[in-house]
Each structure stands twice: as structure tokens, then as C-alpha cells.
Biopython code that builds the backbone (N, CA, C, O; Angstrom):
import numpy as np
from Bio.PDB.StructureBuilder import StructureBuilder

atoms = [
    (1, "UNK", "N", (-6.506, 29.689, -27.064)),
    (1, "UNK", "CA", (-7.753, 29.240, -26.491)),
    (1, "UNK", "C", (-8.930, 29.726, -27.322)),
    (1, "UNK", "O", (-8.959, 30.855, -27.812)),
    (2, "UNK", "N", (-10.230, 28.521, -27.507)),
    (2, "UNK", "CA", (-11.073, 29.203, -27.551)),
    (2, "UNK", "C", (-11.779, 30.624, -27.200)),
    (2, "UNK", "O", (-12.144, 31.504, -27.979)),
    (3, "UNK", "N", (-11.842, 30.580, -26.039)),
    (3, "UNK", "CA", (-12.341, 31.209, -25.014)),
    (3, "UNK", "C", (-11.635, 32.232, -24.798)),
    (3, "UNK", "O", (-10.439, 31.960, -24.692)),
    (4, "UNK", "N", (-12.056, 33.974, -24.622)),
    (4, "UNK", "CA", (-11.045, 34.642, -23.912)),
    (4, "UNK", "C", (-11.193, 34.096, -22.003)),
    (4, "UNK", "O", (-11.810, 33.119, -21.578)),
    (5, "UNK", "N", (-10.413, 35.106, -21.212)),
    (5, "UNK", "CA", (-9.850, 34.975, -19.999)),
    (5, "UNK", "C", (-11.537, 34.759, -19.132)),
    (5, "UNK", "O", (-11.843, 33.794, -18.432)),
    (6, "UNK", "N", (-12.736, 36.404, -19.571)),
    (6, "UNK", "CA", (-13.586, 36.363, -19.249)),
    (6, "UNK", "C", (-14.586, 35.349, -19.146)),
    (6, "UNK", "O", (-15.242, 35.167, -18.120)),
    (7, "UNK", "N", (-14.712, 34.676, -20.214)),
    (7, "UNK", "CA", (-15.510, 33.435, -20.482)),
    (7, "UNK", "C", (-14.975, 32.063, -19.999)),
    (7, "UNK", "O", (-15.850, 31.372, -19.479)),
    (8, "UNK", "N", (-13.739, 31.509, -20.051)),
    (8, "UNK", "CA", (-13.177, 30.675, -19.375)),
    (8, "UNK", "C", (-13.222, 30.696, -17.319)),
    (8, "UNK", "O", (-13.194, 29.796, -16.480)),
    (9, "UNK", "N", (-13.309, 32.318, -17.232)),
    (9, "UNK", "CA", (-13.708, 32.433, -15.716)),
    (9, "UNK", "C", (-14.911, 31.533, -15.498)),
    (9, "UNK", "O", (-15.131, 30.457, -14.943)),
    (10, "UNK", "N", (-15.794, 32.716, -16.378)),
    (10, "UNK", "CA", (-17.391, 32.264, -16.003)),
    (10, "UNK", "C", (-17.985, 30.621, -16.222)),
    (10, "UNK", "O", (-18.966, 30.175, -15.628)),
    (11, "UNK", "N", (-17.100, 29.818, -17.264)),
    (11, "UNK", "CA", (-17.607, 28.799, -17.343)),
    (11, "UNK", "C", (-17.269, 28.000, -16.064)),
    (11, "UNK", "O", (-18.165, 27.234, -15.711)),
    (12, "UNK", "N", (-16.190, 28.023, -15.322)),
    (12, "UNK", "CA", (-15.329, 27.934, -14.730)),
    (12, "UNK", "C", (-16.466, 28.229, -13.460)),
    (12, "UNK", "O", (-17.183, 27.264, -13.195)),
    (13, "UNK", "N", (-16.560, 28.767, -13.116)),
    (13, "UNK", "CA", (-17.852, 29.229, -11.788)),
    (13, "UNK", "C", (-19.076, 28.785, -11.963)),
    (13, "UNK", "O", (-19.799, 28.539, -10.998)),
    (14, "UNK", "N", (-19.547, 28.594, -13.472)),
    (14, "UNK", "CA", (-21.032, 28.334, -13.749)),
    (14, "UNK", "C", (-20.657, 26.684, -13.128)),
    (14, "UNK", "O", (-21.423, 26.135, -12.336)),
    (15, "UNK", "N", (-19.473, 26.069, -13.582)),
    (15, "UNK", "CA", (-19.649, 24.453, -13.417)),
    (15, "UNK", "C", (-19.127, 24.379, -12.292)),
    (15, "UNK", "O", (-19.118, 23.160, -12.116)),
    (16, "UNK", "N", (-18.657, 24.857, -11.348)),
    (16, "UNK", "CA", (-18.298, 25.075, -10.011)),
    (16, "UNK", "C", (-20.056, 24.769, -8.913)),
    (16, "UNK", "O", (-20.431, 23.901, -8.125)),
    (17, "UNK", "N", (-20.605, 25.933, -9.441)),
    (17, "UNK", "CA", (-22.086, 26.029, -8.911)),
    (17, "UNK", "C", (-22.630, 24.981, -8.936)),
    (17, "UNK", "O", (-23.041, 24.312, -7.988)),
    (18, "UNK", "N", (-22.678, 24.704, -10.389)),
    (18, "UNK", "CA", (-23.637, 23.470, -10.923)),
    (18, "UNK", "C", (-23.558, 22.124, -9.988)),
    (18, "UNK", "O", (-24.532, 21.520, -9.538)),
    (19, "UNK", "N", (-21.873, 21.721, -9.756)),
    (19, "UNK", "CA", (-21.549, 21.034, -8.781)),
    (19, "UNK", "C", (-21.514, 20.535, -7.543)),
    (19, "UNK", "O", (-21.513, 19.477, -6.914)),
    (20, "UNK", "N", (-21.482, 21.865, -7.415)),
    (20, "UNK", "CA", (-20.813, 21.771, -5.880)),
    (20, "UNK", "C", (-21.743, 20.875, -4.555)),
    (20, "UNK", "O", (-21.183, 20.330, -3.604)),
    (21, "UNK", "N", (-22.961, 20.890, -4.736)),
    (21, "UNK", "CA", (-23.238, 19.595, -3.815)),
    (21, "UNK", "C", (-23.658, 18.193, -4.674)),
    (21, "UNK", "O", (-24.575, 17.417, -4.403)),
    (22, "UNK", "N", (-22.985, 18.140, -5.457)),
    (22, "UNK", "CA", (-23.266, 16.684, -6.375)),
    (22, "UNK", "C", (-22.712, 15.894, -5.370)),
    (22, "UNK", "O", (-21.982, 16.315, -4.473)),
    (23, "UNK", "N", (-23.133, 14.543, -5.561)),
    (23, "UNK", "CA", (-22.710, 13.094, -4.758)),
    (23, "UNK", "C", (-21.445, 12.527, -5.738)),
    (23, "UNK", "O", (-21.300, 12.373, -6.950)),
    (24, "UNK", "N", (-20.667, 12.319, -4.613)),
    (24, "UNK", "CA", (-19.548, 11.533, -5.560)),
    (24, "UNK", "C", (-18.568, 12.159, -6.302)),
    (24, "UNK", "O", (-17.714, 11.537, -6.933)),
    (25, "UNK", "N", (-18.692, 13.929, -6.235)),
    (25, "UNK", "CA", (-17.624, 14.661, -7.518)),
    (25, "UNK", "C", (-16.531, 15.141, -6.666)),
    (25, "UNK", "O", (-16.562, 16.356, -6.468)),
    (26, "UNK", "N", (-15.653, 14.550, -6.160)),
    (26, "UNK", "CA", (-14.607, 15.298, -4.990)),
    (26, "UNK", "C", (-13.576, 16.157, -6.106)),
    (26, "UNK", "O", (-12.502, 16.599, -5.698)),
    (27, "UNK", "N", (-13.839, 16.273, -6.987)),
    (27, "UNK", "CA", (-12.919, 17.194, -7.955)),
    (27, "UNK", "C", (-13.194, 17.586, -8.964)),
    (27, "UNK", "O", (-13.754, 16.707, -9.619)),
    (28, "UNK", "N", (-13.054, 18.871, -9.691)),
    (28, "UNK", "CA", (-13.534, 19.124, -10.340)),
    (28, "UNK", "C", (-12.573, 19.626, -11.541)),
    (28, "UNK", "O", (-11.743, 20.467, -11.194)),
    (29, "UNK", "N", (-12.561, 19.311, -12.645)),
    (29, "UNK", "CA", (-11.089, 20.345, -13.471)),
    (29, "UNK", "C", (-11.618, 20.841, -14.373)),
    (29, "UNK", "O", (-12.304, 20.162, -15.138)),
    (30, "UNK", "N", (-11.444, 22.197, -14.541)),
    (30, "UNK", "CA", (-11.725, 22.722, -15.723)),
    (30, "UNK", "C", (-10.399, 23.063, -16.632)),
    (30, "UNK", "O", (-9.407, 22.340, -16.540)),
    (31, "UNK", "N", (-10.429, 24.296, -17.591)),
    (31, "UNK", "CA", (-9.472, 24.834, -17.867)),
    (31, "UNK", "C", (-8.937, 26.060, -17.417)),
    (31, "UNK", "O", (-7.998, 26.583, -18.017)),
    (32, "UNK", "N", (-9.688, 26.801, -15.948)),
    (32, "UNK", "CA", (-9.278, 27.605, -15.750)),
    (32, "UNK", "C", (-9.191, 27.713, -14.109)),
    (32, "UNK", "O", (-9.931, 26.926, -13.518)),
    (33, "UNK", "N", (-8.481, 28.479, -13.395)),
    (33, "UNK", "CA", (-8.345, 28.341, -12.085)),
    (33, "UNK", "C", (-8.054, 27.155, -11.303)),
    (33, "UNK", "O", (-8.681, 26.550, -10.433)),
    (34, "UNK", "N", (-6.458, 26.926, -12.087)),
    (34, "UNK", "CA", (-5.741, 25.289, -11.311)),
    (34, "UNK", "C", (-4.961, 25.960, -9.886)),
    (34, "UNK", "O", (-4.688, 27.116, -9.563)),
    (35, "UNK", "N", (-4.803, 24.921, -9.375)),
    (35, "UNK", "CA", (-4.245, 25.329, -8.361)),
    (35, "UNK", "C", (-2.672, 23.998, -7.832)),
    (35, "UNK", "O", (-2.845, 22.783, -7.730)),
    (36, "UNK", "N", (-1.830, 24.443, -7.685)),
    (36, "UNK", "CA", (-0.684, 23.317, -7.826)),
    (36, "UNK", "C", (-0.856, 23.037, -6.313)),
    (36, "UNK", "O", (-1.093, 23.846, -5.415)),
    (37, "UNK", "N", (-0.663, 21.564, -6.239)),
    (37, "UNK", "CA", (-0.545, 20.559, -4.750)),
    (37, "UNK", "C", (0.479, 20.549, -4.287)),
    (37, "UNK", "O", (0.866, 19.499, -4.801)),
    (38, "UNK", "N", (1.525, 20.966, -3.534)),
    (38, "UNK", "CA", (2.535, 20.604, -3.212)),
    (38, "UNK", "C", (2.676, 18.889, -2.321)),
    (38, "UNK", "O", (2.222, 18.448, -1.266)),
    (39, "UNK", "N", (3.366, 18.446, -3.188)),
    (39, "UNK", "CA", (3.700, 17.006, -2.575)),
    (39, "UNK", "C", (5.377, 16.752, -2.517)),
    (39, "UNK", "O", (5.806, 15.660, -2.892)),
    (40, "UNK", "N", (6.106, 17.568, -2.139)),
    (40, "UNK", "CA", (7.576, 17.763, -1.539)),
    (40, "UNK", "C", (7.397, 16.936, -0.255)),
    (40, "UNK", "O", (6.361, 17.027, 0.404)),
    (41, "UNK", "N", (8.565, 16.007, 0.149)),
    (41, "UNK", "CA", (8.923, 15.738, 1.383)),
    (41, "UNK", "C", (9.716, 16.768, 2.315)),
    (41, "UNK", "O", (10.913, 16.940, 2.083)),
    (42, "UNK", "N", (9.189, 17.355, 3.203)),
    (42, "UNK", "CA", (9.971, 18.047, 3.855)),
    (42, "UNK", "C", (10.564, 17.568, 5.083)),
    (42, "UNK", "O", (11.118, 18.452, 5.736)),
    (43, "UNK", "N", (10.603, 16.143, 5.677)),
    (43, "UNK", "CA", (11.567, 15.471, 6.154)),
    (43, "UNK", "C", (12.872, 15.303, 6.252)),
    (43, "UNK", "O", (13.389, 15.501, 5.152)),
    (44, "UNK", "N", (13.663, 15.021, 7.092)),
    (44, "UNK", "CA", (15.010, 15.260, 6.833)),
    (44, "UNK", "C", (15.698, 13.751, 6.731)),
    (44, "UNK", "O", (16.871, 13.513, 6.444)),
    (45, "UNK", "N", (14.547, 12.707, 7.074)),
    (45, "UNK", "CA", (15.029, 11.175, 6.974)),
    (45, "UNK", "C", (15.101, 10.772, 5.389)),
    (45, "UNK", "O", (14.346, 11.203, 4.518)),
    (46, "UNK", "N", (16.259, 9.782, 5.198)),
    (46, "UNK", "CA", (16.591, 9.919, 4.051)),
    (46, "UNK", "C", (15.241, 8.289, 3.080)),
    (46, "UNK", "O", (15.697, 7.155, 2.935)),
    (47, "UNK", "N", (14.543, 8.459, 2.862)),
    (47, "UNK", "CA", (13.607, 7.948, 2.378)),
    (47, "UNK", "C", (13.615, 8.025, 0.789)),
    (47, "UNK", "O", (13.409, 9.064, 0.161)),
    (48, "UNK", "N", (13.940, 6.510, 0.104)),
    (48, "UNK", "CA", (14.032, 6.771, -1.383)),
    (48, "UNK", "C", (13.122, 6.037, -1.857)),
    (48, "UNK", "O", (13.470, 5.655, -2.975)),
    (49, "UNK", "N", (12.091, 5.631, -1.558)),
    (49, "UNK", "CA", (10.658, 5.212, -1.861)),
    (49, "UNK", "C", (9.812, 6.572, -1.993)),
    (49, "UNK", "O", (9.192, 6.980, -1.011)),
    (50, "UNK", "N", (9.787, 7.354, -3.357)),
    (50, "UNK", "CA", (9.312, 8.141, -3.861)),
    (50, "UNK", "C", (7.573, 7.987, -3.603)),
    (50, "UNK", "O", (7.241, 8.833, -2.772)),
    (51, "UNK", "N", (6.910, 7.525, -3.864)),
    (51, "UNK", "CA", (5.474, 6.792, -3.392)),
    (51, "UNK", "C", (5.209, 7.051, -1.968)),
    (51, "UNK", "O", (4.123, 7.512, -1.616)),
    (52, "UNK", "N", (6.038, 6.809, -1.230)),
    (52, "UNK", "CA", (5.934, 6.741, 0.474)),
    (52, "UNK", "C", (6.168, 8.292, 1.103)),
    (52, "UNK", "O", (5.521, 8.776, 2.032)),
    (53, "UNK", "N", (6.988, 8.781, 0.542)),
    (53, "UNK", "CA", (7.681, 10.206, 0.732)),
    (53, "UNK", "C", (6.159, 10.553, 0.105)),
    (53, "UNK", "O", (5.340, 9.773, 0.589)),
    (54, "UNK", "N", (5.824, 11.079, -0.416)),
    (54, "UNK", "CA", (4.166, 11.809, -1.185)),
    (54, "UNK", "C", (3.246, 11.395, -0.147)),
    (54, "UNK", "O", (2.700, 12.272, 0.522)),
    (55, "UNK", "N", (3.042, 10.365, 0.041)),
    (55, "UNK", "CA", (2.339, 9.540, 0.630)),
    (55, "UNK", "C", (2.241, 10.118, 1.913)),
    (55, "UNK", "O", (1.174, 10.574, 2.322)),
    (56, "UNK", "N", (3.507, 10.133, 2.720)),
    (56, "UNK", "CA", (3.459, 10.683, 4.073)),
    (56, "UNK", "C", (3.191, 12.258, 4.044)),
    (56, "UNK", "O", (2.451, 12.838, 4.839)),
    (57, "UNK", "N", (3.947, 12.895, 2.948)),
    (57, "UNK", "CA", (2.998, 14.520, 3.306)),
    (57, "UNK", "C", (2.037, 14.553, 2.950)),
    (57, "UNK", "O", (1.453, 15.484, 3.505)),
    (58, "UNK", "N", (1.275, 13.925, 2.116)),
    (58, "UNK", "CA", (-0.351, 13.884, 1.771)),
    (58, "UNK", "C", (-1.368, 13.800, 3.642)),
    (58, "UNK", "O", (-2.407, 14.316, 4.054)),
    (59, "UNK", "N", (-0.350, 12.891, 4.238)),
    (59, "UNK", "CA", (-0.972, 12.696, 5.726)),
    (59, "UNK", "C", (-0.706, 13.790, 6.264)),
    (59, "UNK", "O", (-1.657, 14.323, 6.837)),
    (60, "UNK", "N", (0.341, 14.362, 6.285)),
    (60, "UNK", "CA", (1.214, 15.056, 7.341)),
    (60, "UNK", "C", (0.206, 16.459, 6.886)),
    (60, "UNK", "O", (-0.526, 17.007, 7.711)),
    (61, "UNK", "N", (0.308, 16.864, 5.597)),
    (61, "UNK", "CA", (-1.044, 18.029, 5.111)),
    (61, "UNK", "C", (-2.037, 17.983, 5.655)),
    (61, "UNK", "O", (-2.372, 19.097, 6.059)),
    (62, "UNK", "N", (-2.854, 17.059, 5.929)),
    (62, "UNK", "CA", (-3.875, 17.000, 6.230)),
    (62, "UNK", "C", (-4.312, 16.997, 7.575)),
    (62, "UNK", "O", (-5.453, 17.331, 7.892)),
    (63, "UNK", "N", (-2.897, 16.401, 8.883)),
    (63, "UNK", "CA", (-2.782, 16.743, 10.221)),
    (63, "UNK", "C", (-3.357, 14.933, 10.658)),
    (63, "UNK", "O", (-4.043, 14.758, 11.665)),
    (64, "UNK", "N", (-3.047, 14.031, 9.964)),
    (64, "UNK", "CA", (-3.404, 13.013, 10.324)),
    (64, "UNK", "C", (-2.417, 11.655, 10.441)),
    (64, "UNK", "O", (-1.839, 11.393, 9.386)),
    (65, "UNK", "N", (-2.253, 11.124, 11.105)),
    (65, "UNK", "CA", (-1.224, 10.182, 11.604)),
    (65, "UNK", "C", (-1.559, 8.832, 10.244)),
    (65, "UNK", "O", (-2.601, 8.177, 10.239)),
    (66, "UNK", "N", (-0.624, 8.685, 9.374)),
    (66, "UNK", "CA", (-0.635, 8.026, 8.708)),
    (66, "UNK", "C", (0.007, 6.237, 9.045)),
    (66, "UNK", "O", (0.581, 5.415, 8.330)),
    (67, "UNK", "N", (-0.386, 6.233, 10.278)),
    (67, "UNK", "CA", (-0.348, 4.872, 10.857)),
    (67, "UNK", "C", (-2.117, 4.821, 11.224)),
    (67, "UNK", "O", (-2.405, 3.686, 11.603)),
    (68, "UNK", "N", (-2.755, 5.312, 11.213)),
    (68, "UNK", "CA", (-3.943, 5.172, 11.354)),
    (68, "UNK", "C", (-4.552, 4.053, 10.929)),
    (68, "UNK", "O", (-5.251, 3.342, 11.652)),
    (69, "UNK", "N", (-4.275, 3.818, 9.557)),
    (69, "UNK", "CA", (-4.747, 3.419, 8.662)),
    (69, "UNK", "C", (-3.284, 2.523, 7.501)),
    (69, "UNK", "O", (-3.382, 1.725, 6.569)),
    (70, "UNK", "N", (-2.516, 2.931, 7.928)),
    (70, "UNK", "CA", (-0.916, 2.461, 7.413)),
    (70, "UNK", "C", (-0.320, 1.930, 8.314)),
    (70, "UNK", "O", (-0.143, 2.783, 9.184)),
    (71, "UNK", "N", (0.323, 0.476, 8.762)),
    (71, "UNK", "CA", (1.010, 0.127, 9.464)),
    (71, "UNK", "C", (2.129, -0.112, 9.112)),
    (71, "UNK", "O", (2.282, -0.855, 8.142)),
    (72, "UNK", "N", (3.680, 0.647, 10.040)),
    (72, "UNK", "CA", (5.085, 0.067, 9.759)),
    (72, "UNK", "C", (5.379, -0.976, 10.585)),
    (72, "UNK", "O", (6.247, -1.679, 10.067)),
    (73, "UNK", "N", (4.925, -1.484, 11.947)),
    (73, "UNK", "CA", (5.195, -1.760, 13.203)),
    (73, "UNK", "C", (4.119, -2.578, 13.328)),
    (73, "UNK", "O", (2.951, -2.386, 12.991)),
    (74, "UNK", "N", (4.871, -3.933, 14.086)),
    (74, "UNK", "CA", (3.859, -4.900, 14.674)),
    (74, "UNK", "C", (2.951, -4.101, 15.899)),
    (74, "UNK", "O", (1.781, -4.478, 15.974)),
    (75, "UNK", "N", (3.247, -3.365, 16.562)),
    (75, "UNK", "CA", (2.256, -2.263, 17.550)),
    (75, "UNK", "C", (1.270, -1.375, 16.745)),
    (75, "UNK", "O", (0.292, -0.847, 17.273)),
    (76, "UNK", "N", (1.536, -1.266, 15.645)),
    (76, "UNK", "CA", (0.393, -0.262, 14.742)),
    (76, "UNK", "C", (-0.824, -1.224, 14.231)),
    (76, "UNK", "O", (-2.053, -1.194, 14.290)),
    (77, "UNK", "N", (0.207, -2.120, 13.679)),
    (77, "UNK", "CA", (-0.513, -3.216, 12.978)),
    (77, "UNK", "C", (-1.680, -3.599, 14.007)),
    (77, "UNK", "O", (-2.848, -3.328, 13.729)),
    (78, "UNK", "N", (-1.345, -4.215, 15.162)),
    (78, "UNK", "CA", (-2.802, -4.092, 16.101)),
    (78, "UNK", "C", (-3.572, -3.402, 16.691)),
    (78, "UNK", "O", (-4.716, -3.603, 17.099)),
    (79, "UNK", "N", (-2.588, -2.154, 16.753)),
    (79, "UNK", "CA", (-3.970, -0.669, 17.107)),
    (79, "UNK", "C", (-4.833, -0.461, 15.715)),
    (79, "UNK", "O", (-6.038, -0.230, 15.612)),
    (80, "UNK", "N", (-3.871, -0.608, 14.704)),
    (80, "UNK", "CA", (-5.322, -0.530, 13.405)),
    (80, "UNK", "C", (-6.146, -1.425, 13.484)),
    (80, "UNK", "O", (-7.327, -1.183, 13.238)),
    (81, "UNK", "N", (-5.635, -2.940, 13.922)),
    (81, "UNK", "CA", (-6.723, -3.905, 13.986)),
    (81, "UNK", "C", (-7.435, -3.507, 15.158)),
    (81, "UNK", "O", (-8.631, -3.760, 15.014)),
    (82, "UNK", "N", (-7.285, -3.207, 15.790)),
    (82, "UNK", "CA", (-8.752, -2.941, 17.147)),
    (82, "UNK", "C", (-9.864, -1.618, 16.625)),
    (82, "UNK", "O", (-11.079, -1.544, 16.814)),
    (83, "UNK", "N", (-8.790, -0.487, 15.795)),
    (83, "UNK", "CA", (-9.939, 0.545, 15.464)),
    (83, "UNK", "C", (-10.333, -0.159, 14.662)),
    (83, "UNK", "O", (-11.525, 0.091, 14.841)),
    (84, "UNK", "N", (-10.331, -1.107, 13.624)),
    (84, "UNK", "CA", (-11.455, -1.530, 12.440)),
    (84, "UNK", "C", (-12.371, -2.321, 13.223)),
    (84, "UNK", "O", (-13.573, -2.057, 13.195)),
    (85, "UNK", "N", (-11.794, -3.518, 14.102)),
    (85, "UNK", "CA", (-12.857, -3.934, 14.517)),
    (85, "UNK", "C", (-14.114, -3.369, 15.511)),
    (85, "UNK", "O", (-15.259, -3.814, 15.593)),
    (86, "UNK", "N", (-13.482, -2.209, 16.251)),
    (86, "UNK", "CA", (-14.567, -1.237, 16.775)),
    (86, "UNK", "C", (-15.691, -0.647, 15.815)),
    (86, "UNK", "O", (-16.910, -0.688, 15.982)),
    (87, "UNK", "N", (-14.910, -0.042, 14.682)),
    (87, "UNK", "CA", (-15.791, 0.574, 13.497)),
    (87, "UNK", "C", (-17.062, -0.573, 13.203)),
    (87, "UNK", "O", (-18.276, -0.536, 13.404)),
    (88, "UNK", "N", (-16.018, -1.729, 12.551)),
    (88, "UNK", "CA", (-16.684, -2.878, 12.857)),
    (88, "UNK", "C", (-18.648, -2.932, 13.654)),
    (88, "UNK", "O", (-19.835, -2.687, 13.443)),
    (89, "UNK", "N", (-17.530, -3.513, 14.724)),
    (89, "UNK", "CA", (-19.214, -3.171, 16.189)),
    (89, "UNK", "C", (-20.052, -2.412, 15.975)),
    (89, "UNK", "O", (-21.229, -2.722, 15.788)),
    (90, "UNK", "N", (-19.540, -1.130, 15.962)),
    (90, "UNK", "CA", (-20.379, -0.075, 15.592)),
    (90, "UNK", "C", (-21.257, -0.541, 14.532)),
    (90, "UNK", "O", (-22.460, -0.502, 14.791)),
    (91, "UNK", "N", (-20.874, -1.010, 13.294)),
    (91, "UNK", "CA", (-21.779, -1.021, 12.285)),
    (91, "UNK", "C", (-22.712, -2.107, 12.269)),
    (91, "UNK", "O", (-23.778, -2.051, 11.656)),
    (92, "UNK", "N", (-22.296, -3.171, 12.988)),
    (92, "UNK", "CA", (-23.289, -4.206, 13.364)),
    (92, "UNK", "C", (-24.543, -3.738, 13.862)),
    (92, "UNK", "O", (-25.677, -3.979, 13.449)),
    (93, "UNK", "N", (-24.046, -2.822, 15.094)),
    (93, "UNK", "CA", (-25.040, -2.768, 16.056)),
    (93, "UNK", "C", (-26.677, -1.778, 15.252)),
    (93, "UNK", "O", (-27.875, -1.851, 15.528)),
    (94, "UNK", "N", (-26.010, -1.060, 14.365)),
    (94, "UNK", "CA", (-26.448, -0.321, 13.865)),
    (94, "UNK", "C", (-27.517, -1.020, 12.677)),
    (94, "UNK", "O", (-28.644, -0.564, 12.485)),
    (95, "UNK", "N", (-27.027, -2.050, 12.020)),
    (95, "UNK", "CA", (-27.669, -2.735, 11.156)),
    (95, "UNK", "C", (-29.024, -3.601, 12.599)),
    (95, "UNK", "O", (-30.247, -3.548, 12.727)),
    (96, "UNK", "N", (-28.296, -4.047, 13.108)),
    (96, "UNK", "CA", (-29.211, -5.067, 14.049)),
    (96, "UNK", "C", (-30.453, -4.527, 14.847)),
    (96, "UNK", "O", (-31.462, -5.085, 15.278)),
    (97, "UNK", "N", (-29.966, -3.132, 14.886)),
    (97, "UNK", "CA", (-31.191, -2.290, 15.654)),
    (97, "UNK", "C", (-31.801, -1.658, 14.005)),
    (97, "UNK", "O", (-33.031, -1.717, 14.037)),
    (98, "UNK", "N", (-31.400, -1.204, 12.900)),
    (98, "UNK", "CA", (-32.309, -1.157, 11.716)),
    (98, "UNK", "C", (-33.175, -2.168, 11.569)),
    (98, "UNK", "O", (-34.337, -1.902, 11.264)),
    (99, "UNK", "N", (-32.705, -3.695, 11.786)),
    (99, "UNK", "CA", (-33.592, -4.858, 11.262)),
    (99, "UNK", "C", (-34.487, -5.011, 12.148)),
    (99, "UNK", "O", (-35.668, -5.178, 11.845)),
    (100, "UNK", "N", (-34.080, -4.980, 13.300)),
    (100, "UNK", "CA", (-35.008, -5.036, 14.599)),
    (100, "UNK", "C", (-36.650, -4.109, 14.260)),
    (100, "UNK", "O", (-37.853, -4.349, 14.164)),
    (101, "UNK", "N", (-35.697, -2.968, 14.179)),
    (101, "UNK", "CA", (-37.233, -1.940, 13.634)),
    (101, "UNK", "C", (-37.935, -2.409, 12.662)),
    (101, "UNK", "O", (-39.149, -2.278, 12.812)),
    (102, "UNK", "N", (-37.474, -3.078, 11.403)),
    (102, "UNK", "CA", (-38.326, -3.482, 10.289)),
    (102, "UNK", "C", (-39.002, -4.639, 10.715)),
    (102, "UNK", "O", (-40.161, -4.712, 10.308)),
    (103, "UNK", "N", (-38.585, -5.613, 11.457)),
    (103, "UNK", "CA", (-39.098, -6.725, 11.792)),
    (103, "UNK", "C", (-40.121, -6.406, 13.093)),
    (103, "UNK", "O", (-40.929, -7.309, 13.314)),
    (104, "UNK", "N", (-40.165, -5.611, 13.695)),
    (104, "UNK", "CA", (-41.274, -5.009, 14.486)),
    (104, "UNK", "C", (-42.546, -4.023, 14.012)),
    (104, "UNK", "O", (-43.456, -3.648, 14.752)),
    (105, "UNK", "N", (-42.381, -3.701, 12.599)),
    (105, "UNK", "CA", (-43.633, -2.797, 11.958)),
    (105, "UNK", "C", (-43.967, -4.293, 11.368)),
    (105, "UNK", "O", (-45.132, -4.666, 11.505)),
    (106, "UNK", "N", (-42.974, -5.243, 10.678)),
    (106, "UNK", "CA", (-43.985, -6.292, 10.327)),
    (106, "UNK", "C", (-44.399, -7.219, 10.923)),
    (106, "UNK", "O", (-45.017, -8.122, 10.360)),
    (107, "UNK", "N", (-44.135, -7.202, 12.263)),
    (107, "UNK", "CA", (-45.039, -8.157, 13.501)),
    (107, "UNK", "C", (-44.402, -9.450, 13.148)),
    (107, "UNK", "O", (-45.193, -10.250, 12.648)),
    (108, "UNK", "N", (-43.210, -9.855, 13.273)),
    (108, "UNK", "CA", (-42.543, -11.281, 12.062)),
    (108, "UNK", "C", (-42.130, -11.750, 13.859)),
    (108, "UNK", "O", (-41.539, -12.802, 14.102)),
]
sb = StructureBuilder()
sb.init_structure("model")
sb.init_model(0)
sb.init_chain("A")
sb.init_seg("    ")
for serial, (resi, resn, name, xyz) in enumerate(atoms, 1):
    if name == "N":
        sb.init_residue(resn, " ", resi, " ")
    sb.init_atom(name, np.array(xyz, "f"), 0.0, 1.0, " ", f" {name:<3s}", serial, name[0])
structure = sb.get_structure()
């Protein structure tokens, strides 16, 4: 390395700082202080779709039902369709009462 251990820390923290409330940087890599992800299936169902197995402990890590948003089942498949279209509503309503306000400062 360039760098001894000391200096690879500090750069390592200086661009940490520099970062850390930037928009948009959900990761950061330097060359020092990696940290390994474990993405093992620890399931005991025999699943040989390598992609799907990762996939589901990436959910299962995180404590979140990966039918949420993933459907196996004609019953998932329409509980996801009712939460999008709620999200949905929500965001309408939200735009319609924004426009409302703009169209009431300009007297339209």
C-alpha cells in the first residue's frame, strides 16, 4: 500500500465525515475498514435458485416479509396490489391538496 495503516484509517474517517449526510450516497468504499455481508441461506428448504436464496436472507436480515413487495401466491399478488394502490391514494391526495394551495395564492 501506499499508505501506512494510520493514514488509510484517517482517510477512511475524513471521507466517512465528509459524507455522511450527502443525498443519494447509501455506500461508501474505501480501502480501509470493510466489513463482510453475510448472505448464507440459513433455511432448511431445499431451494436451488441461488438469486432467491440471497434474496430471501437479505429480507429475512432486515426483519421484513419479502412478500411485501415479492409475490409467490395468487393471495400475495393482491395484498401487494391493494398496498400499492393505497400508497397510490395517498399520493394523489397529497399532490391534489399541493395544487389546490397553489391555485388558491393565484386566485385561478
Amino acid at each position: 500500500m501506499i499508505f501506512d495503516i494510520d493514514e488509510a484509517r484517517d482517510i477512511h474517517n475524513n471521507a466517512v465525515e465528509m459524507l455522511r449526510r450527502a443525498v443519494g450516497v447509501d455506500v461508501l468504499t474505501t480501502f480501509a475498514d470493510v466489513d463482510a455481508i453475510d448472505t448464507s441461506d440459513k433455511n432448511t428448504s431445499a431451494t436451488t435458485d441461488e438469486l432467491e436464496r440471497v434474496e430471501r436472507t437479505v429480507y429475512n436480515a432486515f426483519g421484513v416479509s419479502r412478500n411485501l413487495f415479492n409475490t409467490d401466491g395468487n393471495i400475495a399478488l393482491e395484498k401487494s396490489i391493494l398496498d400499492d394502490e393505497s400508497t397510490m391514494r395517498n399520493l394523489i391526495l397529497q399532490f391534489n391538496i399541493f395544487f389546490d394551495r397553489i391555485l388558491s395564492v393565484l386566485n385561478v
